[in-house]
C-alpha positions as CSV (number, residue, x, y, z in Angstrom):
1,X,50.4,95.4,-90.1
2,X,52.8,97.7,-89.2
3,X,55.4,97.2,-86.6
4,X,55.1,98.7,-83.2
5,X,59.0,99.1,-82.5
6,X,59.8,101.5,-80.2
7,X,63.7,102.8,-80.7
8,X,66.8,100.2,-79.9
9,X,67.2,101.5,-76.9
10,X,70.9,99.9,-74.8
11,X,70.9,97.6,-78.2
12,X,72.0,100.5,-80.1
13,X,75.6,99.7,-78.2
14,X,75.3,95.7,-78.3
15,X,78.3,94.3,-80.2
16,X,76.9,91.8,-82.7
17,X,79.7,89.7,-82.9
18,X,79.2,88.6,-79.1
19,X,76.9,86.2,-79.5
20,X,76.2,83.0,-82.3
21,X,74.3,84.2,-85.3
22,X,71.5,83.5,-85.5
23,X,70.9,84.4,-82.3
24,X,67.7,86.1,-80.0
25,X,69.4,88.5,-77.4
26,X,67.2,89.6,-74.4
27,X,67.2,92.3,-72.5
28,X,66.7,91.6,-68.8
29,X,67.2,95.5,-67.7
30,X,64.4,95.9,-70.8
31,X,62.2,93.1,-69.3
32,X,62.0,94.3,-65.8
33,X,61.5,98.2,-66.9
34,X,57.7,96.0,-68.8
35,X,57.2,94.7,-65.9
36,X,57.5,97.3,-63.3
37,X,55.5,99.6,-65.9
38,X,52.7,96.4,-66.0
39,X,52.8,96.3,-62.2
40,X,52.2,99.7,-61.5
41,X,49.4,99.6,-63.7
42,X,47.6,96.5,-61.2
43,X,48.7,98.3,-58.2
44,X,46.9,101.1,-59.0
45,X,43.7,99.8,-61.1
46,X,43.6,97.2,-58.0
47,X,44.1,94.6,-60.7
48,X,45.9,91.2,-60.8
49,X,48.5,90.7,-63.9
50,X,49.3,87.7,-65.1
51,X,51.9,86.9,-68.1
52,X,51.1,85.3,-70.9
53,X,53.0,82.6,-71.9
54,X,52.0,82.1,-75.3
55,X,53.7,85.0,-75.9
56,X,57.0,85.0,-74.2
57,X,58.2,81.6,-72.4
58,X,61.7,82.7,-71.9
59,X,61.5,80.6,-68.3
60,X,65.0,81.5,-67.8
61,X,63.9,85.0,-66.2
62,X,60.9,83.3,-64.8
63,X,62.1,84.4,-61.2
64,X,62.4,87.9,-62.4
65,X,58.5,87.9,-63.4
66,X,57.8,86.3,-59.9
67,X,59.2,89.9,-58.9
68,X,56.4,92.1,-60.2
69,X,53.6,90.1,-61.5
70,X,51.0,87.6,-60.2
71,X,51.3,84.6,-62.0
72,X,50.8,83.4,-65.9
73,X,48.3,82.4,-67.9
74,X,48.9,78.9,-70.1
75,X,47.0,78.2,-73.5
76,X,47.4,74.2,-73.2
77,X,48.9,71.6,-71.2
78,X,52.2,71.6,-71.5
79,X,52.5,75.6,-71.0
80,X,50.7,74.9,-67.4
81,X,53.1,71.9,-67.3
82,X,56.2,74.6,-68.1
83,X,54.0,77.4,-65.4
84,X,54.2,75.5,-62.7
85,X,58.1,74.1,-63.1
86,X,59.2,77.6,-63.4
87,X,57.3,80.4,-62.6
88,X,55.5,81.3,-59.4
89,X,51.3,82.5,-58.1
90,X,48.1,82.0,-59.8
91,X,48.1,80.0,-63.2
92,X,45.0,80.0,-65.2
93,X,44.7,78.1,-68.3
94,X,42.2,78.4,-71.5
95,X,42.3,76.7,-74.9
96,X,39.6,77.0,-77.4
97,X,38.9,72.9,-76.5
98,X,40.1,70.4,-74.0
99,X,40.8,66.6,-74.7
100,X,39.5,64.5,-71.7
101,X,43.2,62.7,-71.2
102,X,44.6,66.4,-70.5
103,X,41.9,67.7,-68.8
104,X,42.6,65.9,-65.3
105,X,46.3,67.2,-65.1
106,X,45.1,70.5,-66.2
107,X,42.8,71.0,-63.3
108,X,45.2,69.4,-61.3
109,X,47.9,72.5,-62.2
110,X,45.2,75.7,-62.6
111,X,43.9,77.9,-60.0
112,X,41.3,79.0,-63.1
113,X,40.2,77.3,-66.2
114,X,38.8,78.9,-68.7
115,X,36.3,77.2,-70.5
116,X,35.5,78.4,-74.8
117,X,31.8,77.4,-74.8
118,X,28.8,76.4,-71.6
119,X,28.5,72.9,-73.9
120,X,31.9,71.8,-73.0
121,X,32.0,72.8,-69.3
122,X,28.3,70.6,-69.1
123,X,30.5,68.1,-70.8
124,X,33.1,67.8,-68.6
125,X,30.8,68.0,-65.6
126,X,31.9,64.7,-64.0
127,X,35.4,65.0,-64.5
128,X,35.7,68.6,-63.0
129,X,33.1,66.7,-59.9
130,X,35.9,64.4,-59.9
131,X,38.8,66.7,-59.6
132,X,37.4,68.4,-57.0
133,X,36.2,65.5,-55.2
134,X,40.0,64.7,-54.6
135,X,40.6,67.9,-53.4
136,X,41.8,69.9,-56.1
137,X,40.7,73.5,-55.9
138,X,40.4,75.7,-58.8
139,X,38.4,78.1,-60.4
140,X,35.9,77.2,-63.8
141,X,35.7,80.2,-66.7
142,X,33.8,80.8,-69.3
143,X,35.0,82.5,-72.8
144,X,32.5,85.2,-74.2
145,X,33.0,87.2,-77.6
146,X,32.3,90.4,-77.1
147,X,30.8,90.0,-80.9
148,X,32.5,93.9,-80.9
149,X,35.3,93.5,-83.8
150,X,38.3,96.6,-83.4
151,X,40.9,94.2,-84.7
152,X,43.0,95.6,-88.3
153,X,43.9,92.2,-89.4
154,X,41.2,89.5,-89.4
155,X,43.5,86.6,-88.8
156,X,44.4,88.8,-85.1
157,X,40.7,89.5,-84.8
158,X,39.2,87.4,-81.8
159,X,35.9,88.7,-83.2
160,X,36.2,87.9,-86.8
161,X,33.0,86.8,-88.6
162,X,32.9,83.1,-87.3
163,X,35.0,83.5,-84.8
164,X,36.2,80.0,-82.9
165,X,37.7,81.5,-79.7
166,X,34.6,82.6,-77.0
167,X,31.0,82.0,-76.7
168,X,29.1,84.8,-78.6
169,X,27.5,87.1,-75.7
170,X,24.8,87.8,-77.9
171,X,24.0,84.1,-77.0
172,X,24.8,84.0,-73.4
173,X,22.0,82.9,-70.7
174,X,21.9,83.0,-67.1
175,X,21.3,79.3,-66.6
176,X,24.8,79.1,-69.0
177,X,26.7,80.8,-65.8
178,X,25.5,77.6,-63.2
179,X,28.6,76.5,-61.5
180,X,30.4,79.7,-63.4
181,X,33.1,82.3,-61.6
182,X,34.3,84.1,-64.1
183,X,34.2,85.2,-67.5
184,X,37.3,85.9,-69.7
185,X,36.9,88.8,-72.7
186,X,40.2,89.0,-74.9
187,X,39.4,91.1,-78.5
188,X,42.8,92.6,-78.8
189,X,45.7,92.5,-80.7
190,X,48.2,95.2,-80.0
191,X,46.0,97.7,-78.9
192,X,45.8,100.7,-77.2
193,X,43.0,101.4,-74.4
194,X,40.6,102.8,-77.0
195,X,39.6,99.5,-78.4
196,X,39.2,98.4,-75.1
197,X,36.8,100.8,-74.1
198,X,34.6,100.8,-77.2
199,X,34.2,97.1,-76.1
200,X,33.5,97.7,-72.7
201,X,31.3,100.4,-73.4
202,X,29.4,97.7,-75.9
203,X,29.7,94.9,-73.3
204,X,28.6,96.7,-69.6
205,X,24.9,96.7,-70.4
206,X,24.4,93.4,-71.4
207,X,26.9,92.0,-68.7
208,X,25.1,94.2,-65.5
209,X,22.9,91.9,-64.5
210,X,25.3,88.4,-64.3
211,X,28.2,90.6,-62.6
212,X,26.9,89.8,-59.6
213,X,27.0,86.5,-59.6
214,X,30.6,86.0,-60.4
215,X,33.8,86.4,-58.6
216,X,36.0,87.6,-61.6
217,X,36.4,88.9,-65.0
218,X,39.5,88.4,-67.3
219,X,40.2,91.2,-69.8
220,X,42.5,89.3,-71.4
221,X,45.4,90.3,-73.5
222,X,46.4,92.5,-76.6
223,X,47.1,95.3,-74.2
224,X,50.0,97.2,-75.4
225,X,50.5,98.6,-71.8
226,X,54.2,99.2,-72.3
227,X,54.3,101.6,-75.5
228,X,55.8,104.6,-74.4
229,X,51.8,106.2,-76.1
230,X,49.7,103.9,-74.3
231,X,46.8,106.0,-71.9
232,X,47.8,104.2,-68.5
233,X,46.0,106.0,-66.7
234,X,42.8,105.5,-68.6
235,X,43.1,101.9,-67.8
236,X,43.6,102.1,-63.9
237,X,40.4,104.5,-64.2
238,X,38.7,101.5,-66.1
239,X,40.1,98.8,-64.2
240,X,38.6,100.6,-60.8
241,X,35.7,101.4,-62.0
242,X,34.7,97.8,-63.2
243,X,36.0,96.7,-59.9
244,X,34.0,99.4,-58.0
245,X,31.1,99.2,-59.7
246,X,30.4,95.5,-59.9
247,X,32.8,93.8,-57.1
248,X,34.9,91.4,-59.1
249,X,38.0,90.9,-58.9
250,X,39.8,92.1,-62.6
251,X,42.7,90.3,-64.2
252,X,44.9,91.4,-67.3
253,X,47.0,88.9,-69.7
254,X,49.7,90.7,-71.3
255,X,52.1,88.7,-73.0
256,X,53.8,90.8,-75.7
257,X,53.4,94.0,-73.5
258,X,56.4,92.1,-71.1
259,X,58.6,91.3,-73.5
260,X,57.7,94.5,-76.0
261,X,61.2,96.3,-77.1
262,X,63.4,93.5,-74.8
263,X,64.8,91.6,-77.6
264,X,66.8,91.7,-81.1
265,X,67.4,88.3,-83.3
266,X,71.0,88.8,-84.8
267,X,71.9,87.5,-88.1
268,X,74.7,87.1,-91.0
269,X,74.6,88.1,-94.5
270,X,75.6,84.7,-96.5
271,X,75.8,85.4,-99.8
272,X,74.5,88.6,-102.2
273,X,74.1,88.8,-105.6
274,X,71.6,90.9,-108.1
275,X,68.4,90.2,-109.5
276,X,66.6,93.3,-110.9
277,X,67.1,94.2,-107.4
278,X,70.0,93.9,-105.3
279,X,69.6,90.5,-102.7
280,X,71.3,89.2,-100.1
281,X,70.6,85.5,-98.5
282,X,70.6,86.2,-94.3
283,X,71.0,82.8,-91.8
284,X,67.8,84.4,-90.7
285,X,64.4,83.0,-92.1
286,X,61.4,84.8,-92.1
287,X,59.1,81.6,-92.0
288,X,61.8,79.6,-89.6
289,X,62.4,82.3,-87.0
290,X,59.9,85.2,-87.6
291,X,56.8,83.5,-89.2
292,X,54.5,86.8,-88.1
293,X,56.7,88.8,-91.0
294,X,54.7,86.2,-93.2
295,X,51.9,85.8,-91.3
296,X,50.6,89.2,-90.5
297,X,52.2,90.1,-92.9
298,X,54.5,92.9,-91.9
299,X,58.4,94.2,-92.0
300,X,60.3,94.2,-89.0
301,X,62.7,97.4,-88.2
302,X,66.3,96.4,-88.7
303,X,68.8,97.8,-86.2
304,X,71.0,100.8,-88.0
305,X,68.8,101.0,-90.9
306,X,69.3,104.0,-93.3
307,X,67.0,106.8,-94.4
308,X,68.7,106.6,-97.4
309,X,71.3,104.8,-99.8
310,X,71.5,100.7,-101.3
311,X,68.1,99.4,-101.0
312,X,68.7,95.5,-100.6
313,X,66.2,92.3,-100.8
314,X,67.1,90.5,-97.5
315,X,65.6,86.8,-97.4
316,X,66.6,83.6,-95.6
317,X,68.2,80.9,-96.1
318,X,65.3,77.9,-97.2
319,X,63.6,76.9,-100.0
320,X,60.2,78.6,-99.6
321,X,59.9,81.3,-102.3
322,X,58.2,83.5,-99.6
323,X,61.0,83.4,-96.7
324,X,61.4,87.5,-97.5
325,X,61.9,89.5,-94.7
326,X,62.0,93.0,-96.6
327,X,63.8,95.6,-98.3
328,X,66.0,98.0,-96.2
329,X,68.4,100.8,-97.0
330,X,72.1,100.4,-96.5
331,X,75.0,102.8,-96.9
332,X,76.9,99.9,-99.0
333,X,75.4,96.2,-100.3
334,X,76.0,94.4,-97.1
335,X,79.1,92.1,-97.7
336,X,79.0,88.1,-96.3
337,X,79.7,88.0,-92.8
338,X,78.2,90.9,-91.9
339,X,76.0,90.8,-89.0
340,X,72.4,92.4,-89.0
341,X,69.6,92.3,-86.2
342,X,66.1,93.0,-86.3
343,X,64.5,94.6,-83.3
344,X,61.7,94.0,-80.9
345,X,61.7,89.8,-81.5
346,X,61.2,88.5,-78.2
347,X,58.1,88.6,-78.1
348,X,56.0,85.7,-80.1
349,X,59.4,85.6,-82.9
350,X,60.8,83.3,-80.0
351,X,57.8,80.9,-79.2
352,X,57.1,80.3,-83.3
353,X,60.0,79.3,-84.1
354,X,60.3,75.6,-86.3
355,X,62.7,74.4,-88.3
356,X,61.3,73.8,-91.5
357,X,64.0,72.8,-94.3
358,X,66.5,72.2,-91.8
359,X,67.0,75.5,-91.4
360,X,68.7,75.8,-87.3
361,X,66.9,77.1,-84.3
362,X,68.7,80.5,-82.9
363,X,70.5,80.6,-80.0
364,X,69.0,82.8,-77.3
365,X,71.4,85.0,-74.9
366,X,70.7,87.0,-71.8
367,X,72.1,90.4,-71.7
368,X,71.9,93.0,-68.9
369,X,72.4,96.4,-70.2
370,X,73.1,97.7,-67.1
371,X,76.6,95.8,-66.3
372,X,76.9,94.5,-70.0
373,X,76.8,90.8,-68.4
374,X,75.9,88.5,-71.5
375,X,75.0,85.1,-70.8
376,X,74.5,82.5,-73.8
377,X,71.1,80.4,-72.2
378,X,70.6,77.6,-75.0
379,X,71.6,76.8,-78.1
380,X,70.1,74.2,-80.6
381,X,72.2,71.5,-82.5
382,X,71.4,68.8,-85.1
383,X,69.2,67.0,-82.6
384,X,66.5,69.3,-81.9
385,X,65.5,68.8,-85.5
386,X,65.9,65.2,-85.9
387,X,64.4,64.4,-82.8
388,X,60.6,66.2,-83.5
389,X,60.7,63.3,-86.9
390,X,60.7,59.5,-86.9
């Protein structure tokens, strides 16, 4: 994959050396220029927004997301749990299955739950009865796959060949939407509206006749509604049509799109030395604190890299023969102590981290660009990783 990095923006000016290393600086002034971009967007498409938290939990600027958007969407119990202690409005939740012991507390906390297949909603019949028998109130969801793949890289691809995540529309009957409000569609991965029309264009047909009978539909997430290329406008045109044309109520799930260009992770070169190839050992680890460079795979954009000059081998600090970040140009080896940063990591970087080998959490800092306030939120000692073994 490549990387969708915009520029660094105020980071271009941050000092480095104000903050621990490693360390995952966030941009509030960054943040709120997402959201008010995301919120515009519902205004106008007559859409509700909802932030997804499986992508950025920083609850420290949960008030600030109260500000412009409608609520959060949770993948689990414990990110409802985290929803409602923090943030603020409508919380729905979906995971691709639901134990019984957590399905209680989960009704308890949603105002909609999504549901992955019609099996498990008929299975947990009695218990969503019983919820609402003691006066909960919530909403009940169903999952579809579009079965309409736009995704580059399969392990991204909601619509992969045997696909776990939404029931395949192809197999979808009415009888399947009994007790049924909404349906929840999510086949992107940082996408542009294209992809999202080519599905809807697939899905409209075969959806026109249940629309009806349903109070909401759920595009989901994968919107990259914040790149400075996105077609905004074609959305709100989308979002009002669907809204228009078959009266439900439409809600989006950005989650990288808030937090998209609001972040760095700042590091320190340790040690260097030459292997073929010039290499330098960083306190940042690809697998630790960035596990999508692995994953995806795909090379983040360094802060002040060079078109040209020492093309260096920067990896992390644990044991896995993979933890590589990349190779990036600079104007001399980089000497130890010398701080680096890679851009746009607020986003997912944050939520994945783990602390395999040992290797420490980053610190996370708030920074407002506009009045250079810097605030150091949480840092991670010894403890956090003896306390997650026995």
């Amino acid at each position: 994959m490549e990387t969708q990095a915009g520029d660094p923006g105020a980071f271009a000016r941050f000092d480095l050396g104000r903050v621990p290393s490693p360390c995952f600086v966030v941009d509030e002034q960054a943040v709120r220029r997402n959201l008010a971009i995301l919120k515009d967007v519902g205004e106008r498409g007559g859409a509700k927004v909802l932030l997804a938290l499986k992508a950025f939990s920083m609850w420290s600027l949960a008030d600030v997301v109260g500000e412009y958007l409608d609520g959060t969407c949770a993948s689990g119990l414990w990110e409802a749990r985290l929803a409602r202690e923090h943030y603020h409005g409508h919380l729905t939740t979906y995971s691709p299955a639901y134990k019984s012991d957590d399905l209680p507390e989960i009704l308890r906390l949603s105002d909609s739950v999504i549901f992955n297949t019609p099996d498990q909603i008929a299975r947990f019949a009695g218990v969503i009865a019983q919820a609402r028998a003691a006066g909960e109130v919530f909403d009940i969801g169903l999952r579809l796959n579009p079965e309409h793949s736009v995704g580059e890289v399969a392990r991204y691809d909601p619509c992969q060949a045997g696909s776990r995540l939404g029931y395949p529309v192809s197999q979808l009957r009415p009888e399947h939407l009994d007790g049924v409000d909404g349906l929840h569609l999510h086949a992107l991965c940082e996408q542009d509206f294209e992809p999202l029309r080519r599905i809807w264009e697939s899905l409209e047909p075969r959806l026109e006749a249940v629309l009806p009978r349903l109070k909401w539909l759920n595009l989901g997430g994968g919107h990259h509604i914040t790149r400075a290329d996105y077609q905004r406008d074609d959305l709100v045109a989308l979002l009002r049509h669907i809204t228009e044309r078959h009266g439900v109520e439409v809600w989006l799930e950005p989650g990288e799109a808030v937090a998209l260009d609001a972040g760095i992770l700042v590091g320190e070169v340790l040690d260097t030395f030459d292997n073929g190839v010039p290499v330098a050992i960083t306190d940042i680890s690809a697998t630790c604190h960035m596990p999508d460079v692995i994953e995806a795979p795909y090379r983040p954009a360094m802060l002040n890299e060079r078109d040209t000059g020492v093309a260096v081998r920067l990896g992390g600090p644990s044991c896995l023969a993979g933890d590589i970040i990349g190779d990036y140009r600079f104007d001399a080896p980089p000497a130890p102590g010398q701080r680096i940063a890679f851009l746009d990591q607020a986003h997912y970087s944050m939520v994945k981290t783990n602390t395999f080998n040992g290797v420490p959490l980053p610190a996370i800092a708030l920074w407002d660009s506009a009045s250079d306030a810097l605030r150091l939120v949480r840092t991670f000692g010894y403890e956090t990783f003896r306390d997650r073994l026995s």
